[in-house]
C-alpha positions as CSV (number, residue, x, y, z in Angstrom):
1,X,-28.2,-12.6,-22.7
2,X,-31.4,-14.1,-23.8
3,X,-33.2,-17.3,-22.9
4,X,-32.6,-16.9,-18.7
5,X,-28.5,-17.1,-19.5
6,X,-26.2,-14.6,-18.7
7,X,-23.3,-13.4,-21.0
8,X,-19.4,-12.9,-19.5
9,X,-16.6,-11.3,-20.7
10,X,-13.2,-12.9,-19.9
11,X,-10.2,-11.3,-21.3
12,X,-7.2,-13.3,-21.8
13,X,-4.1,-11.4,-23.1
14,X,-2.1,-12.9,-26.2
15,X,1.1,-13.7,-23.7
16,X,-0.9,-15.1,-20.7
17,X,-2.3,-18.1,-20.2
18,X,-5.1,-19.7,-17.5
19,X,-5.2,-22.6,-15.5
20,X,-7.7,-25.7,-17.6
21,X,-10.6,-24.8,-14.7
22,X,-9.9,-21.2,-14.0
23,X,-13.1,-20.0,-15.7
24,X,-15.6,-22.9,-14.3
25,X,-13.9,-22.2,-11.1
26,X,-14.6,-18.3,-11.4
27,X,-18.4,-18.8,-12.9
28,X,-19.1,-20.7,-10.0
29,X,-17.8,-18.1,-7.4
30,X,-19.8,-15.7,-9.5
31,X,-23.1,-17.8,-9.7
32,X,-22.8,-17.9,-5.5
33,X,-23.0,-14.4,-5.8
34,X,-25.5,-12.0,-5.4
35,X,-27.1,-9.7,-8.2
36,X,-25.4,-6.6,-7.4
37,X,-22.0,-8.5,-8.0
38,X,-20.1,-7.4,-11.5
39,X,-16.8,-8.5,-10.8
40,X,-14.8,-11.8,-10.0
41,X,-11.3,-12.1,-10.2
42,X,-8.1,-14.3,-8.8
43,X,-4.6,-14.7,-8.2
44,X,-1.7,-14.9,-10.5
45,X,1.4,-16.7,-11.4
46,X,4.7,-15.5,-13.3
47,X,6.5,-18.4,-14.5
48,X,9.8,-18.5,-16.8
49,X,10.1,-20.0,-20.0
50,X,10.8,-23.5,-18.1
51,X,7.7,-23.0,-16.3
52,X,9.1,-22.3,-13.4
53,X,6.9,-19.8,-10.6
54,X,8.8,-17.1,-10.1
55,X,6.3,-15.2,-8.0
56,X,2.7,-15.4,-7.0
57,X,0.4,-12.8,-6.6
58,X,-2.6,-13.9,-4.6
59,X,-6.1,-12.4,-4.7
60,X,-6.7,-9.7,-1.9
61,X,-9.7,-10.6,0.3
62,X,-11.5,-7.3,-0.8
63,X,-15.1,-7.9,-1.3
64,X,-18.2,-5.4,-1.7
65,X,-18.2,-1.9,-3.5
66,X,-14.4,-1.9,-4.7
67,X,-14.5,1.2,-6.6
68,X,-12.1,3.2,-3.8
69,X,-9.8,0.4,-3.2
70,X,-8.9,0.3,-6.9
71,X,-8.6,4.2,-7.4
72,X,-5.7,3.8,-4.1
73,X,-4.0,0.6,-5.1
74,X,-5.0,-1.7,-8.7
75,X,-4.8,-5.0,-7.1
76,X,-5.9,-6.5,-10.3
77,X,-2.9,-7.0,-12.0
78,X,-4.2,-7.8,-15.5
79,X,-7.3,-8.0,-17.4
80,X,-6.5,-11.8,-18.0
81,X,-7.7,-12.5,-14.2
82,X,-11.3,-11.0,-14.5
């Protein structure tokens, strides 16, 4: 970025869809952050064509260098929640 702002990347896949705040809400959390910190992510929902949640996945509590946790178990379900 130039001028003292930073650039993001936020993926959104062409069947997903986010919440109206989720990216304020997940600039914020990143902004409260230290330096070292290069990755933010939530939760999920999977609704049906009436919108109805069919399941939730919430975020895990992980926090720090997450490297090994994702190599045993990708608790990031899709790119659309970075």
């Amino acid at each position: 970025g130039g001028g003292g702002q930073d650039d993001f990347i936020a993926y959104l896949d062409d069947d997903d869809e986010w919440l109206p705040e989720k990216l304020e809400k997940q600039l914020k959390k990143f902004n409260e952050c230290d330096e070292n910190t290069g990755l933010v992510y939530c939760g999920m929902y999977w609704i049906d064509k009436s919108i109805n949640v069919i399941k939730k996945m919430l975020p895990s509590h992980l926090d720090g260098y997450v490297f090994h946790e994702l190599t045993l178990e990708y608790f990031i379900w899709t790119c659309s929640i970075l």
